[in-house]
N, C-alpha and C positions, 0 to 999 in steps of 0.2 A: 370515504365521504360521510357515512352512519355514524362511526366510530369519530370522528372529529367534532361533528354536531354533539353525542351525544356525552364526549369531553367539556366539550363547554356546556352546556346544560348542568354536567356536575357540580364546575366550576360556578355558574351563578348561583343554583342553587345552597351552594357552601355562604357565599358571600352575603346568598337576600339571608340565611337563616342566624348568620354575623352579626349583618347590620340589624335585624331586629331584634336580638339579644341585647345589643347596644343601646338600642332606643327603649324597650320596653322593661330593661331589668332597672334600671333607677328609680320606675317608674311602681313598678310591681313583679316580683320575681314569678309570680305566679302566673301575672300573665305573659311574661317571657316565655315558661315551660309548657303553657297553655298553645302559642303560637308555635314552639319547635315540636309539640307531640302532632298538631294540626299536620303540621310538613311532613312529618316522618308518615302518619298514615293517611296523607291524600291519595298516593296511588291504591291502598290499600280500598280506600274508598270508591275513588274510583272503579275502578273491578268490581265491590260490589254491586252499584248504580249498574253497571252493565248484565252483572247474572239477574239483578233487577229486573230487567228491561225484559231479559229472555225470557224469565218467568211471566211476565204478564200476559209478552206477547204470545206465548204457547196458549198459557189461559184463556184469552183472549178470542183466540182461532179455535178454541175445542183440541188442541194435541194435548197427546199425551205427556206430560213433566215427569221429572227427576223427582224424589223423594226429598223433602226439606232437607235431611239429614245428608243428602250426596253434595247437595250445593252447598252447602258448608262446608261441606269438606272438599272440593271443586275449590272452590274462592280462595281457602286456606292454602291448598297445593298451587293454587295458581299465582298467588300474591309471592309463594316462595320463590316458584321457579322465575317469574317474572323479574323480582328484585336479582337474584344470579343471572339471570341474562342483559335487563337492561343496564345495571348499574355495577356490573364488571366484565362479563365475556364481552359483549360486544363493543363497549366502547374501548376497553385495555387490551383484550384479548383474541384480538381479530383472527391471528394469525398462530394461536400458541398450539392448533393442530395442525400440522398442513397435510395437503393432499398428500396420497399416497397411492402413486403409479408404479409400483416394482419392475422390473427390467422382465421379471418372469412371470408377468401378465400375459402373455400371449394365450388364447383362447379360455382364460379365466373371465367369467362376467363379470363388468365390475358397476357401482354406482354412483352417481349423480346428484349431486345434493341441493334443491333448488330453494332457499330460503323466502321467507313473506315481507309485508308492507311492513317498511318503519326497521328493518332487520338487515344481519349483514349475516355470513358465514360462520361465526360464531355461534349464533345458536343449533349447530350440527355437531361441534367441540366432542359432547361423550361419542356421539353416534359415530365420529371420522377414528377416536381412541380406540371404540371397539372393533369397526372394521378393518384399521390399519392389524390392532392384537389378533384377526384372527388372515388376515394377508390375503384382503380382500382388496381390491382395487379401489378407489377412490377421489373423488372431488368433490369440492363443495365450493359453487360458485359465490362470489360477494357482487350484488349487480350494483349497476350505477345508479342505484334510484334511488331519489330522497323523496321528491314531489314529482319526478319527470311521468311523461306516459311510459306504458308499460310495452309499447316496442323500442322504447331506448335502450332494454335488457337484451334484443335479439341478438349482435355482436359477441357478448358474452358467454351466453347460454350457448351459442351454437359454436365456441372454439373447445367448451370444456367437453361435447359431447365428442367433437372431430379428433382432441385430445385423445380420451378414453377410448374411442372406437381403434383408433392407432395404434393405441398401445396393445389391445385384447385384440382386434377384431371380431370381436362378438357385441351384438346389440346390447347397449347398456340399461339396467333399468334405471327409471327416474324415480327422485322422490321429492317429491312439491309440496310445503307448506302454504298454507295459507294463499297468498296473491301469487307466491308461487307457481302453484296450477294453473292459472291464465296466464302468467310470462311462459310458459309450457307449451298450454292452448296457444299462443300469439305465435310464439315460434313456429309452432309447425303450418301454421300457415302461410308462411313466407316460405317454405322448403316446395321448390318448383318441382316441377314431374318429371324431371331425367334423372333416370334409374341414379349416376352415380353421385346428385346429389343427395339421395336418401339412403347412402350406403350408411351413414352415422345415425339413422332414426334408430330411437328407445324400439327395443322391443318390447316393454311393459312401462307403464305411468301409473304411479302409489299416488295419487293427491291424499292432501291432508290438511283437513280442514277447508279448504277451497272454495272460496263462493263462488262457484260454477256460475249460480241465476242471481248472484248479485248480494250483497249486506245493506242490511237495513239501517246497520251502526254506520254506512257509508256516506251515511244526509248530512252526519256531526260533524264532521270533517272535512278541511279543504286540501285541492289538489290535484292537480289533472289525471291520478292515479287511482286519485279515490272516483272523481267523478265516473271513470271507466267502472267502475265496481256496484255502484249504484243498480238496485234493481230495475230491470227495462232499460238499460242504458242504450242509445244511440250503440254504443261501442260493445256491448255483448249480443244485442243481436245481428251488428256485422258479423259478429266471430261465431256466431249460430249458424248464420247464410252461410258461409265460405266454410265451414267443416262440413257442410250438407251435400258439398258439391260433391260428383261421384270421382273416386279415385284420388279425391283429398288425402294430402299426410295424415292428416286427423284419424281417420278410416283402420289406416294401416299400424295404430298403435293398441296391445291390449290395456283397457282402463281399469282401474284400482281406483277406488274412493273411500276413502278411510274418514270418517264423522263420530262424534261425538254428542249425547244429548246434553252434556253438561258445557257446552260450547256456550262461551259468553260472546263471542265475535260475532259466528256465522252460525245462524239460525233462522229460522227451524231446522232438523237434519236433512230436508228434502232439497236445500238449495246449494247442497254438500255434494251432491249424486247428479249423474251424469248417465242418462240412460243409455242402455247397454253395457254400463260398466258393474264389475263385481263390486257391493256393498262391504263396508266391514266397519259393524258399530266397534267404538272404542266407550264402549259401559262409565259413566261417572268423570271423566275425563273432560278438560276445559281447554281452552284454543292452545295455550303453547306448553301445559301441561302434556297436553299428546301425546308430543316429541319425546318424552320419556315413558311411553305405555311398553311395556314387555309384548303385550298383543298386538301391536306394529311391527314391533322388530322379528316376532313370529311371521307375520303379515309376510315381509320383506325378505326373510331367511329362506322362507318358500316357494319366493319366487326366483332368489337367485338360484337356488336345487333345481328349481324348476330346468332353469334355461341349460343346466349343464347335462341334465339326460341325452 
């Protein structure tokens, strides 16, 4: 669905940068090159506007900020990773990793790959390379969401876990980028209370990056997806009530929240975190730069050790 949208997006914006070569080079060569360098670094700009924002708003509140010097270098890794992910893994390359469920997964933990807003499966690509290289069990789900709410993922989310469980029989961990961790959160509160429907619940949940209490960046934006996301939403404090309730699935998962202060998305880092869950700053690190942090995949290597004691 992501990958088809984000095919044609390529496609127009081949064509607007075309046709304005055509109308403005007759005209002025200069400002032909003038208007194709504008295109090439709007996302670029973009991103910046956003570590913008996060700066002010830290300022603004009295938190603590990043160092000039980190968010420059944040926006730099992040315009790169961004350009490789939107503008070839995801839209071309959906599927150029695939899962990897071994026949000889039984009692091996294996994990769960749960991607964010505006994303598909593709931005897990190195992380499924590396786990398949060291033959570690794997999924990485692509959900159905473009603009939909974010229980339209439950279907999904909950075949790749009954999948994985199948194959290991051991609790799998998860790992949730971004809106990720609330299609996570959402899921487990549709899993009723007979024991052997929660025979497939995560024994551990890594969010990452997760606007647990909502995005600020989520006002700029339309969409039934985003509006769930919005700080104080109607729809995050139903999912506040029903994880409160006792003997909730919620209850029954250990949390991991993995945040970033150099996050241009979701900030400040306090709306990353999920109380009672373990903290783990990711130092200089920006929302989809994360995904490649060495101290994540530390994060995660410990926790798969963990579960095979």
């Amino acid at each position: 669905m992501l990958a088809r949208w984000l095919r044609c997006l390529t496609f127009f914006n081949l064509a607007l940068t075309v046709g304005w070569c055509l109308w403005a080079w007759p005209r002025s060569p200069w400002l032909a090159l003038i208007g194709v360098v504008i295109g090439v670094l709007s996302g670029k700009l973009w991103l910046g506007l956003q570590f913008l924002t996060m700066v002010a708003f830290k300022k603004g509140k009295g938190l603590a900020c990043p160092a000039p010097a980190q968010v420059l270098h944040a926006w730099s890794q992040e315009t790169k990773e961004s350009a490789r992910q939107f503008m070839w893994q995801m839209p071309w390359a959906e599927w150029a990793a695939p899962d990897h469920v071994p026949d000889s997964a039984n009692g091996q933990r294996g994990v769960v790959l749960v991607h964010g807003w505006m994303c598909n499966r593709a931005v897990w690509t190195q992380a499924l390379e590396q786990l398949r290289a060291q033959n570690i069990p794997c999924i990485a789900v692509s959900l159905p969401l473009l603009l939909h709410r974010i229980e339209t993922a439950r279907p999904t989310l909950d075949a790749a876990l009954r999948r994985m469980h199948a194959a290991t029989g051991v609790a799998p961990l998860v790992m949730a980028h971004s809106m990720g961790g609330l299609v996570v959160r959402d899921w487990l509160r549709s899993v009723s209370a007979d024991p052997g429907d929660r025979a497939h619940l995560p024994g551990d949940v890594l969010t990452i990056g997760s606007p647990h209490h909502g995005s600020l960046l989520a006002h700029c934006v339309l969409g039934a997806n985003v509006e769930q996301m919005r700080p104080r939403s109607e729809w995050l404090q139903a999912l506040e009530h029903d994880e409160a309730q006792p003997g909730s699935a919620f209850s029954n998962v250990r949390w991991h929240c993995a945040f970033a202060d150099c996050d241009n998305v979701v900030f400040p880092e306090s709306t990353s975190q999920l109380a009672g869950a373990q903290p783990h700053l990711i130092a200089g690190y920006a929302h989809v730069q994360m995904l490649t942090s060495p101290q994540l995949w530390d994060v995660a290597r410990a926790l798969l050790v963990r579960a095979q004691r």
